[in-house]
N, C-alpha and C positions, 0 to 999 in steps of 0.2 A: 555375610554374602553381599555380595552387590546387586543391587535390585536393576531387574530387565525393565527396557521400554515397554509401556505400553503401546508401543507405537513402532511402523518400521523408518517413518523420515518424517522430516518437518518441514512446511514450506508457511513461509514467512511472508506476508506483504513486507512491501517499503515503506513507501511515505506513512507517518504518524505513527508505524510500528518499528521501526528502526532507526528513523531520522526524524526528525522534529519539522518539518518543512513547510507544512500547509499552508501555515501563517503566513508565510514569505511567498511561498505558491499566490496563493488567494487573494497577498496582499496586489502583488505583480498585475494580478488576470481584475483584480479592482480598479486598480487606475487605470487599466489600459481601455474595459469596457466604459467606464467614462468619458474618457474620451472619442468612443465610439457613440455616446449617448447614453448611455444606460446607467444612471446611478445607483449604486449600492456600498451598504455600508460591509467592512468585512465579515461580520457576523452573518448577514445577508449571503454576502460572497459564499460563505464557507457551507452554508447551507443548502445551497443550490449546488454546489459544484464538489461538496468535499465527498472522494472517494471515485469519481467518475473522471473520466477521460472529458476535456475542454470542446472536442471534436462529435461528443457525444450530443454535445447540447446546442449543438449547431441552428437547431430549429428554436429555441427558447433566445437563443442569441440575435439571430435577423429578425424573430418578433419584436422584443425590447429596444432593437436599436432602428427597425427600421430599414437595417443595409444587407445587403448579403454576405454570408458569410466567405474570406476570402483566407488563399490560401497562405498570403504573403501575412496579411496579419495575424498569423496562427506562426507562422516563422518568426513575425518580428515578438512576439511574443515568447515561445521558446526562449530566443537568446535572450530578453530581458530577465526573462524568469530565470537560468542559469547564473547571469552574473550576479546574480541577486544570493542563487544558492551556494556559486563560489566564496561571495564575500559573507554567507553568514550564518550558512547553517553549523549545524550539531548533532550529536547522536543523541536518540531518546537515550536520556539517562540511565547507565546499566546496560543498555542492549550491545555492547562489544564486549563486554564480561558474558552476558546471558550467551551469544553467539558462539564464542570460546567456548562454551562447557559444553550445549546442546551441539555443536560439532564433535566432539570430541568422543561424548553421550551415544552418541548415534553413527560414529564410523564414519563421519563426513558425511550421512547422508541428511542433508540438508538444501534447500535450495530457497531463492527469490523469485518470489512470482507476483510481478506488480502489472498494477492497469497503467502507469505510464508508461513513457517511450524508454527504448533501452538505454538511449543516449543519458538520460535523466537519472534512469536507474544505477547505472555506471557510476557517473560523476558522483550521486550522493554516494555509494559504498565506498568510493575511492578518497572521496574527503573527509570522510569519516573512521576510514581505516579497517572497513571492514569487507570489503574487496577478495582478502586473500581467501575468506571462507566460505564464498559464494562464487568463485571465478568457477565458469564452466558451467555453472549449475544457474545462471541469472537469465529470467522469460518474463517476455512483454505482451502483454494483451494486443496492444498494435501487431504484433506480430502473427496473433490468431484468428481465425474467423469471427469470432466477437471478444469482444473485451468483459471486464466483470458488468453486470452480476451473472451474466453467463459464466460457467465453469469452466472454462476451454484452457484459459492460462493456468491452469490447477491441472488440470488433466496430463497438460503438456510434461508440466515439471513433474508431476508420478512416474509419468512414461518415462520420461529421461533416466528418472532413479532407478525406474526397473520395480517400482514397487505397486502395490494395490492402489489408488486413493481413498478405498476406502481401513486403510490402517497408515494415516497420513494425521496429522496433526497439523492441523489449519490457525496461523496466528492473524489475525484481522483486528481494526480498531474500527472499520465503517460497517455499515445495514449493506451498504453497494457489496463491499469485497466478502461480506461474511456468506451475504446469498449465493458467491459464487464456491466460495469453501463447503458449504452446506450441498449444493447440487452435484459437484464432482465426489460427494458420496464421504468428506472428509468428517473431522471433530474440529468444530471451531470453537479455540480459544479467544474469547474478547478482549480486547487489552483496556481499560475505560480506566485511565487518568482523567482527575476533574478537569485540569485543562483545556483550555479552550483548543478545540482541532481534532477531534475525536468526538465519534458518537457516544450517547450515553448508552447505560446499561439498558435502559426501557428499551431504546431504537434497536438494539442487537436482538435483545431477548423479543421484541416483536418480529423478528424473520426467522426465530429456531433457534438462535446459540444459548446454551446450557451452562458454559464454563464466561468465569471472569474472571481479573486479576488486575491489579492499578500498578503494580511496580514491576518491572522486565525484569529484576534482578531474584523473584519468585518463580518465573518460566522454568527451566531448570527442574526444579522439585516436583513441579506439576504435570510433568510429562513423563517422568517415571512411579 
């Protein structure tokens, strides 16, 4: 027999659960706040800012630097960040194999629900190749009334499925995106690779997530 989902869809964060990006993210949003004034190293960077939207932290921003936060340099920023993710990103290792099968698992019912912008979210699935099993089904926290750790981009991509959120299966690797997986009623899976750009397993399992897993290419098994 072949064994049923526990589940009726899966929604996926992006960055750090399907794409490797943070690092190049974080690296990008480092040099540019220095030059705004505000030194940090990326460790630094990536703890203030990994898993949250850049616009979120607007008030922490004009503190540190002194300036007000402007709209042009939240643009010039984007495009740096982008050419940065055209020339170098990669897929979390496994996760276009794991995506293939958990689509296939589930009837297409799958989706992308990230706290960046859609434009971002795009380009990484498209560069990565993984675009064709997310088209139609890919939702931006920018696009909702709040962003994570609010629930609202989770909520969205259920509604679209037609399904419960609370028989959703939530993959998240930050404390930020898992709170939002957690509230919209979902099971969040933690994805905690030692590498650097992902929360540990303490920081998830301190907001409520129960499930873990280090390698995407065990997804798959875990959700049936």
């Amino acid at each position: 027999m072949t064994a049923l989902p526990r589940f009726d869809a899966v929604l996926f964060d992006c960055d750090g659960v399907l794409v490797d990006s943070e690092r190049i993210t974080n690296g990008v949003l480092r040099d540019m706040l220095e030059e705004e004034g505000w030194r940090l190293t990326l460790a630094e960077t990536l703890a203030i800012f990994l898993g949250k939207a850049v616009r979120d932290e607007r008030g922490r921003i004009e503190a540190e630097t002194g300036k007000p936060f402007r709209e042009e340099w939240l643009k010039a920023f984007h495009v740096r960040r982008n050419e940065a993710l055209r020339l170098r990103l990669q897929a979390i290792p496994h996760a276009p194999e794991a995506v293939a099968r958990i689509h296939a698992q589930f009837g297409g019912r799958i989706a992308c629900a990230s706290g960046a912008d859609l434009g971002k979210v795009r380009l990484q699935l498209e560069k990565t190749g993984m675009m064709h099993a997310f088209e139609g089904r890919i939702f931006s926290g920018h696009d909702q009334p709040r962003s994570k750790p609010h629930p609202d981009v989770y909520l969205a991509a259920a509604r679209a499925l037609g399904v419960d959120p609370r028989r959703c299966a939530v993959v998240e690797d930050t404390a930020t995106g898992a709170t939002a997986g957690l509230a919209a009623g979902g099971t969040v899976f933690g994805f905690c690779p030692p590498e650097a750009g992902h929360d540990t397993p303490a920081q998830l399992r301190a907001v409520g997530v129960q499930h873990f897993f280090q390698d995407m290419a065990d997804l798959p098994g875990l959700l049936t």
